[in-house]
C-alpha positions as CSV (number, residue, x, y, z in Angstrom):
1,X,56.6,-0.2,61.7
2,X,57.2,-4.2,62.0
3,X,57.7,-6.6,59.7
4,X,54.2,-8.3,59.8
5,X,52.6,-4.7,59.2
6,X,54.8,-4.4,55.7
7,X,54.0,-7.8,54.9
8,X,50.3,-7.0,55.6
9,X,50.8,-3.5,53.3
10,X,52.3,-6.0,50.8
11,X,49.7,-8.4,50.8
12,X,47.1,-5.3,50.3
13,X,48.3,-4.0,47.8
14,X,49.2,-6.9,45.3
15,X,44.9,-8.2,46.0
16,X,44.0,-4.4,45.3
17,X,46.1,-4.4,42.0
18,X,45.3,-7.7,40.8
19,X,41.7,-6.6,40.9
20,X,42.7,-2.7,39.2
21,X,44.7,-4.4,36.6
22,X,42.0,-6.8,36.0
23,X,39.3,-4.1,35.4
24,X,40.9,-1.2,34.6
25,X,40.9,0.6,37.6
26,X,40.3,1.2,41.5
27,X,43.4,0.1,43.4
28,X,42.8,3.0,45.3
29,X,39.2,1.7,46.9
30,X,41.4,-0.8,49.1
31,X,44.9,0.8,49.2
32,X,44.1,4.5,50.5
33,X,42.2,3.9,52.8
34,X,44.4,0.9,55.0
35,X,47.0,3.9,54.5
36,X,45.4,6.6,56.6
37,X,44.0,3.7,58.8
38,X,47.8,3.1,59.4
39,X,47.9,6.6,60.5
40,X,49.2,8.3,57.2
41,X,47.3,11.9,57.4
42,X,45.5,12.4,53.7
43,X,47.5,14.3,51.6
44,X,50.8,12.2,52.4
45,X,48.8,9.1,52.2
46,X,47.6,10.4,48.5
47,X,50.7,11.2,47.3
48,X,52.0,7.8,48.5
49,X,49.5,5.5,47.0
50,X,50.2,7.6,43.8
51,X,53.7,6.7,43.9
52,X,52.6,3.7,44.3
53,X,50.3,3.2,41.8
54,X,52.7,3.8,39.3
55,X,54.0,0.5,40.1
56,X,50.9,-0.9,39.2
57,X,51.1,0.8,35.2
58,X,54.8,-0.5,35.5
59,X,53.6,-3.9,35.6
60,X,50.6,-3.8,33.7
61,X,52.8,-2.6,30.9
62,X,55.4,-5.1,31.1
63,X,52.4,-7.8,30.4
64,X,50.9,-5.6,27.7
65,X,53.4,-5.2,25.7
66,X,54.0,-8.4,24.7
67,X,50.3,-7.9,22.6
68,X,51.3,-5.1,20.8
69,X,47.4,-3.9,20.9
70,X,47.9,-0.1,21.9
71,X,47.9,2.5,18.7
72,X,51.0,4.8,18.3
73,X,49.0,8.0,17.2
74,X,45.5,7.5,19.9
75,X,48.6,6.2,22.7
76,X,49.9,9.9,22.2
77,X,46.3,11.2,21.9
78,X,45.5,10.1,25.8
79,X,48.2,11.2,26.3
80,X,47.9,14.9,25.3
81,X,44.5,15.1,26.6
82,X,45.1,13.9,29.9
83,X,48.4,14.9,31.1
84,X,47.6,19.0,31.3
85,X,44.5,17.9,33.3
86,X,46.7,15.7,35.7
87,X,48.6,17.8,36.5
88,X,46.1,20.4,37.0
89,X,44.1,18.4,39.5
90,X,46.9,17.8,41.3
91,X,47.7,21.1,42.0
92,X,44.2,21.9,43.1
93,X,43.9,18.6,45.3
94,X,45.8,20.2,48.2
95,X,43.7,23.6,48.1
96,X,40.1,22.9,47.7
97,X,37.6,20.1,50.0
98,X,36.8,17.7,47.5
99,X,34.2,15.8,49.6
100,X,31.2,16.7,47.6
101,X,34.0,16.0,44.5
102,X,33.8,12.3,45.7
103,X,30.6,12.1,46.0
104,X,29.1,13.2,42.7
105,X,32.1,10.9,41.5
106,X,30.8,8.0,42.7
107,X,27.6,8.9,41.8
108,X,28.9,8.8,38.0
109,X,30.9,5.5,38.5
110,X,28.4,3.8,39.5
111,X,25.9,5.0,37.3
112,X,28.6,3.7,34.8
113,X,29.0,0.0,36.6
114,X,24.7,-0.5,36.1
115,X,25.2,1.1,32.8
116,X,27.4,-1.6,31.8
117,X,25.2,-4.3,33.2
118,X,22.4,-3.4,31.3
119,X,24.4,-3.2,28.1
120,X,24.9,-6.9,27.6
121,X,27.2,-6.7,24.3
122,X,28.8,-4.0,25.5
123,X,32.5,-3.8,24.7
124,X,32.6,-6.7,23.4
125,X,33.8,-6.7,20.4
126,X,36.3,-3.5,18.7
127,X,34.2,-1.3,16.5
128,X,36.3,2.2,16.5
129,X,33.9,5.2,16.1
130,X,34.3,9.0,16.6
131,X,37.7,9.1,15.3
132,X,36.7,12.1,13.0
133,X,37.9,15.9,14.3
134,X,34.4,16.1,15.7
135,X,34.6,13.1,17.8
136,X,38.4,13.4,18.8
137,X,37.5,16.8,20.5
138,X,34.2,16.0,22.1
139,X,36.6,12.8,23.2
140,X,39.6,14.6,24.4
141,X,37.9,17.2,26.1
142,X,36.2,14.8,28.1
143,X,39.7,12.5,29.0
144,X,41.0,16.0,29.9
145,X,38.4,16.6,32.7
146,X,38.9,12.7,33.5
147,X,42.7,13.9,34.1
148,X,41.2,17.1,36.6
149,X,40.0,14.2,38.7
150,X,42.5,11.8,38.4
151,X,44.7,14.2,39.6
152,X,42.8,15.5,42.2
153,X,41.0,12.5,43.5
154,X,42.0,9.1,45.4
155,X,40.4,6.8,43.8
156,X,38.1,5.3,40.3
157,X,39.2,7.7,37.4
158,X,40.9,4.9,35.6
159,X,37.5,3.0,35.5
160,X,35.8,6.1,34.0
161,X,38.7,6.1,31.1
162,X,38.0,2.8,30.6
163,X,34.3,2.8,29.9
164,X,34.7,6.6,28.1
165,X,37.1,4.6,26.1
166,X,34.5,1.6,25.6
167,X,31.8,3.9,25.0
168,X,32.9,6.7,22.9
169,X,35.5,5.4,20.8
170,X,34.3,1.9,20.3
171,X,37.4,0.0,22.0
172,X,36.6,-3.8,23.4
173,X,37.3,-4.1,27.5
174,X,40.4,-5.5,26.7
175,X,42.2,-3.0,24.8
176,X,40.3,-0.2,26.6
177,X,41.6,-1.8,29.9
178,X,45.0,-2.0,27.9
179,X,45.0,1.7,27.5
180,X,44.1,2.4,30.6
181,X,46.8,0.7,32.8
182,X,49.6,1.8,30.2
183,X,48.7,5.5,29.8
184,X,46.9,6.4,33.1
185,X,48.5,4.1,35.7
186,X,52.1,5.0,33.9
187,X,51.9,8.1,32.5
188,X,48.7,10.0,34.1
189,X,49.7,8.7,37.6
190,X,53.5,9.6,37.2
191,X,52.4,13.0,36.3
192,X,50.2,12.9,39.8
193,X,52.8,11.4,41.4
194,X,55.5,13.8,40.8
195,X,53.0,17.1,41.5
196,X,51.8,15.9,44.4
197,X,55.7,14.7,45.8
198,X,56.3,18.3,45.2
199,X,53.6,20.2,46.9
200,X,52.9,17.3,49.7
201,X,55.5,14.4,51.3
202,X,55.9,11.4,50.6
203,X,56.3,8.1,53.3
204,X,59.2,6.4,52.0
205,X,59.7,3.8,54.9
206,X,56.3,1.8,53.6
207,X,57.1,2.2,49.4
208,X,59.1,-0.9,49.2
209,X,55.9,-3.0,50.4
210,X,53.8,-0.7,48.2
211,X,55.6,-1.1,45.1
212,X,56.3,-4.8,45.0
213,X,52.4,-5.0,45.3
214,X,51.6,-2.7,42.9
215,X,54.1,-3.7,40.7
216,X,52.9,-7.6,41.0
217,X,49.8,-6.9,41.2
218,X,49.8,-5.2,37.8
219,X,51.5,-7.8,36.0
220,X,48.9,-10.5,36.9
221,X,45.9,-8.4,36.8
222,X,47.3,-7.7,33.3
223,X,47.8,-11.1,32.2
224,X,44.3,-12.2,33.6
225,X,42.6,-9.8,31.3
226,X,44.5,-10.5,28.2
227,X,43.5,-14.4,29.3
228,X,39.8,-14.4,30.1
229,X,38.4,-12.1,27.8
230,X,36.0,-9.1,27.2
231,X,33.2,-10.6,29.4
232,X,35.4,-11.4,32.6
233,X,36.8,-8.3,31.9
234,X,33.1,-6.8,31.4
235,X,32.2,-8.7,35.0
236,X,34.6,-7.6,37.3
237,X,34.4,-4.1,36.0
238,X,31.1,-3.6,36.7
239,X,31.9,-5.4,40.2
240,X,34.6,-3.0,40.7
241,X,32.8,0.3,39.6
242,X,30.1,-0.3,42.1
243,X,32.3,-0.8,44.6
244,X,34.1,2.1,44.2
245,X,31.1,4.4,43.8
246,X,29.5,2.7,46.6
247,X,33.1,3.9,48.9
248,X,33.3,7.4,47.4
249,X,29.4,8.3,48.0
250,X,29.2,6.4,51.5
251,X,33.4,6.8,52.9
């Protein structure tokens, strides 16, 4: 590959993270797909972008961290919830069509981006709810199937965590989005990442372009949220999960 087409990969991937970072999610709308149109078959195109995308929670939580806004015990929560599922999902990607997977995805995603529009004041402003054993386990149940499918799936689980975390536990867009980018494009992605290195291969030649987009991209997606606020934050989501739903139904 030439220089202009690792500059172009470059370029791609920093817009598709600006926007992820931004929202909370769906780096993988633009970046998976200009890989296998660069003639990466799917499974090492997958397990590229989630290399890749771990630049992106590398960045995000470079920026994040400097607003000290994520909880020590509900961090490790996420964490335990979604991890198992990850790596689940990931194991099952490789083994199973998931075309009708996708589909009833993007279906839900964006069901959740109109939802959002309708709600005007939604996550807005942080009102924590459910945290009693009742609503931890109806919540971590639910973050553990999110983890099946981020695991298993290319692209728009992050923006599901983000509105479960908005809507069930009471979080504002900008922590929720917070979360998001730390734990699953870090953490939940890693977890990916490493699974699917090991069951699939990886393109190492076009990382270096992928990473230093991701990992930019991140860091000023992050830092655009913490600056505009809950209702940019609330915009582009919605922008983004209809986008994304709109690509998984129709790809």
């Amino acid at each position: 590959m030439d220089i202009n087409s690792l500059i172009l990969i470059f370029i791609i991937s920093l817009i598709a993270n600006i926007f992820s970072a931004f929202s909370g999610g769906g780096a993988g709308l633009i970046q998976l797909p200009v890989l296998i149109f660069l003639g990466l078959p799917f499974s090492i195109a997958l397990a590229t972008h989630k290399v890749a995308s771990v630049a992106l929670g590398v960045g995000a939580t470079l920026r994040h961290l400097k607003e000290n806004t994520l909880e020590r015990q509900f961090t490790f929560f996420i964490l335990l919830c979604g991890l198992p599922g990850v790596i689940l999902g990931a194991n099952l990607v490789l083994k199973i069509p998931d075309r009708t997977a996708e589909i009833a995805l993007g279906l839900l995603i964006l069901g959740l981006g109109l939802y959002s529009a309708r709600r005007r004041t939604l996550g807005q402003d942080y009102q924590p709810q459910h945290r009693n054993l009742t609503g931890m386990t109806t919540g971590g149940l639910v973050l553990f199937a999110i983890g099946i499918l981020n695991g298993s799936l290319t692209s728009g689980t992050g923006l599901f965590v983000t509105l479960w975390l908005v809507r069930w536990f009471g979080l504002d867009y900008k922590r929720a989005v917070a979360y998001t980018l730390v734990l699953v494009g870090l953490f939940w992605n890693g977890a990916g990442a490493i699974t699917l290195g090991m069951l699939s291969e990886i393109h190492w030649q076009w990382l270096p372009s992928l990473l230093l987009g991701s990992l930019l991209g991140g860091y000023i997606g992050a830092h655009l949220s913490i600056t505009r606020g809950n209702r940019w934050i609330k915009r582009i989501f919605e922008l983004i999960t209809i986008l994304v739903g709109l690509k998984l139904i129709w790809s």
